[in-house]
Every structure is written in C-alpha cells, then in structure tokens.
C-alpha positions as CSV (number, residue, x, y, z in Angstrom):
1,X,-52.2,60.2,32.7
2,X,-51.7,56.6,32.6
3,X,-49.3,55.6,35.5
4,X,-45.4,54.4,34.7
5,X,-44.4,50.7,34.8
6,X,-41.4,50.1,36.8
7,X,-39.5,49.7,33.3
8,X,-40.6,52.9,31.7
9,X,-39.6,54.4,35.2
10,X,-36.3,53.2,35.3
11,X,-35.8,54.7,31.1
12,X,-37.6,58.1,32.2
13,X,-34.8,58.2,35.0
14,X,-32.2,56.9,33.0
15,X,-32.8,59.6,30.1
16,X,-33.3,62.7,32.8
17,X,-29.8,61.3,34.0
18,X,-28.1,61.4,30.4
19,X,-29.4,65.1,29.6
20,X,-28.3,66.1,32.8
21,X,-24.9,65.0,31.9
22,X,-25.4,66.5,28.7
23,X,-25.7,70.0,29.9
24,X,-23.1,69.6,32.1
25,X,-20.5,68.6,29.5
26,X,-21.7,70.8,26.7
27,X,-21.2,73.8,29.5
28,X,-18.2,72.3,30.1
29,X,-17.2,72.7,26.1
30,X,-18.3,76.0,25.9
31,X,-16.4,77.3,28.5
32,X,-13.2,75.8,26.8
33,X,-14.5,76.9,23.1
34,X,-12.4,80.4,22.2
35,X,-14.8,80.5,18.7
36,X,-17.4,82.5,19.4
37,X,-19.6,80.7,17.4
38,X,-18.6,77.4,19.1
39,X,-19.3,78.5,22.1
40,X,-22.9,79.6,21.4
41,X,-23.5,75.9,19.5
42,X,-22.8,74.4,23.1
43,X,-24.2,77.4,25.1
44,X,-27.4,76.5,23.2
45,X,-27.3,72.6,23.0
46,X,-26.7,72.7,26.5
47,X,-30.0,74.9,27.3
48,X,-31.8,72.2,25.1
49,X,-30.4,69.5,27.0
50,X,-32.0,71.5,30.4
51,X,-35.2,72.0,28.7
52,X,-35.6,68.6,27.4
53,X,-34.8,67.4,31.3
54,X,-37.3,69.7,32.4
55,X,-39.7,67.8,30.2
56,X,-39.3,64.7,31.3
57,X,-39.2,65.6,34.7
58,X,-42.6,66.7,34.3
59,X,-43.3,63.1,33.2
60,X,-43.0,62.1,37.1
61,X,-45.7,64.4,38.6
C-alpha cells in the first residue's frame, strides 16, 4: 500500500477520533434508552462505530 501524506494522516486520525466518540456516546444513549428497541438501535450503531474504527486503524499498519 501506497504510504499516507501528512494530510491524509492527520483525516485518518481525525476520523478514528470521531467514531471513537461515537461509540462512546451511542453507549452512552443506550444505557439511558428504557425502549427496548432504542436501546438495541444505539447498542448496534455503537458496535458499527467500533468496527468502522477498527477499519481504519488498520489503515496505519
């Protein structure tokens, strides 16, 4: 694979940041939601905001 630019670096970064806060809050909502079905919408957004960190983590190896 092609090696990063300092600006695409600093935007991977940047976007592993905001899905890292992401999960947080949407595990944050769930917690809080009393619908059941609420809380599995966040549960589940918040495991796709992990995976899709995971992703682009893999970009910096």
């Amino acid at each position: 694979m092609a090696q990063l630019n300092q600006l695409e670096l600093q935007n991977l970064r940047h976007l592993i940041g905001q899905h890292d806060t992401a999960a947080q809050k949407f595990d944050s909502y769930a917690q809080m939601a009393t619908d059941p079905q609420i809380k599995q919408m966040f549960t589940q957004a918040a495991q796709s905001a992990r995976n899709t960190k995971q992703k682009l983590l893999s970009f910096l190896q």
